[in-house]
Structures are given as C-alpha cells and as structure tokens.
N, C-alpha and C positions, 0 to 999 in steps of 0.2 A: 128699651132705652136705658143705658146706664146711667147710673148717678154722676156727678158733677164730684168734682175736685171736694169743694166746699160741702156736700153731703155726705159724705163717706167719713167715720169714724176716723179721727189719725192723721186724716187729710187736711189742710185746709188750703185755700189760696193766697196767693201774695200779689204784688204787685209784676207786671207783663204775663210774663208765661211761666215763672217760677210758682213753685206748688212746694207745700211746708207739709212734712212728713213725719211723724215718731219711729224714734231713732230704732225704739224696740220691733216695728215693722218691718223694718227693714234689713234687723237681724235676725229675726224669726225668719223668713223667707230665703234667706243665706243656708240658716241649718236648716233648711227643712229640703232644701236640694244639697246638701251634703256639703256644703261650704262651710264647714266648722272655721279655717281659719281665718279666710277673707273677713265671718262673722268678727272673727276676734280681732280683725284688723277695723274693722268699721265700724266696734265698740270702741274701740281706743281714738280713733281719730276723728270722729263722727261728734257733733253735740245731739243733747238728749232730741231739740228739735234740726230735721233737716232740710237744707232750703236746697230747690235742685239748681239754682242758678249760681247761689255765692260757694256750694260744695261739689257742684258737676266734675270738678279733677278728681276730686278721691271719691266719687260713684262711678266714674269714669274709670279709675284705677281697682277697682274691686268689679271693672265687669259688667258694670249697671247702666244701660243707656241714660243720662239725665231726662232728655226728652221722651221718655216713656213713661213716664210717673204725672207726667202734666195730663195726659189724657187716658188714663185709666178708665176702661170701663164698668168694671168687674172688682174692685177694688187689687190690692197687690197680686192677688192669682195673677192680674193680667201679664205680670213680669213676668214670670215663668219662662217663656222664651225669650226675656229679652240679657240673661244672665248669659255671659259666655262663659 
C-alpha cells in the first residue's frame, strides 16, 4: 500500500483534492529525466511551495499532469510517466 499525500516527505495535503508539493521536488524530477529547461522554467515561476490546484496551468504547461501528484503512490517516481 502506498503512503498518503500527507506521509510522504515534501508532500502535504490541502484542502479538496489539491496536494502542496516542494518546489525542489519537482525540480529534481525535471533534471533527472533531462528537462533541464522546463526545470528552469519551473524554478522561475513556481513558489518554493507548490499547490496543484491554485498552480495546475504552469504544471500543466511544463508537462505535468496536476492530478497526478494528488495520488502518488510511490512518492514522485510515480511521475515519471506522467511528464510529456
């Protein structure tokens, strides 16, 4: 069984279905499948914490399903395919 939103280091929960994310997770995961500059677009316009509901356009715009990050399994790994 995977951890919960709320268990996961980095992770926390918010109110509905939005999930509050560090900003650095989600740039780590960028370069680590060779998104260098997406990375650098989502250090610029990203705050340090990310909320996938109030920032779903520009996770949206870098590629990122929003609603993929509410129910992670596995922590971030589980993105891996959800980057386009």
């Amino acid at each position: 069984m995977g951890l919960r939103a709320a268990d996961r280091p980095g992770v926390t929960t918010a109110t509905g279905d939005a999930v509050q994310i560090d900003k650095s997770q989600l740039l780590d995961l960028l370069r680590s499948q060779g998104n260098h500059d997406q990375a650098a677009q989502a250090d610029n316009e990203l705050p340090d914490t990310v909320d996938t509901e109030q920032h779903a356009g520009i996770l949206s715009g870098l590629g990122i399903d929003p609603s993929s990050l509410g129910g992670l399994g596995g922590g971030l790994g589980g993105l891996l395919g959800k980057i386009i």
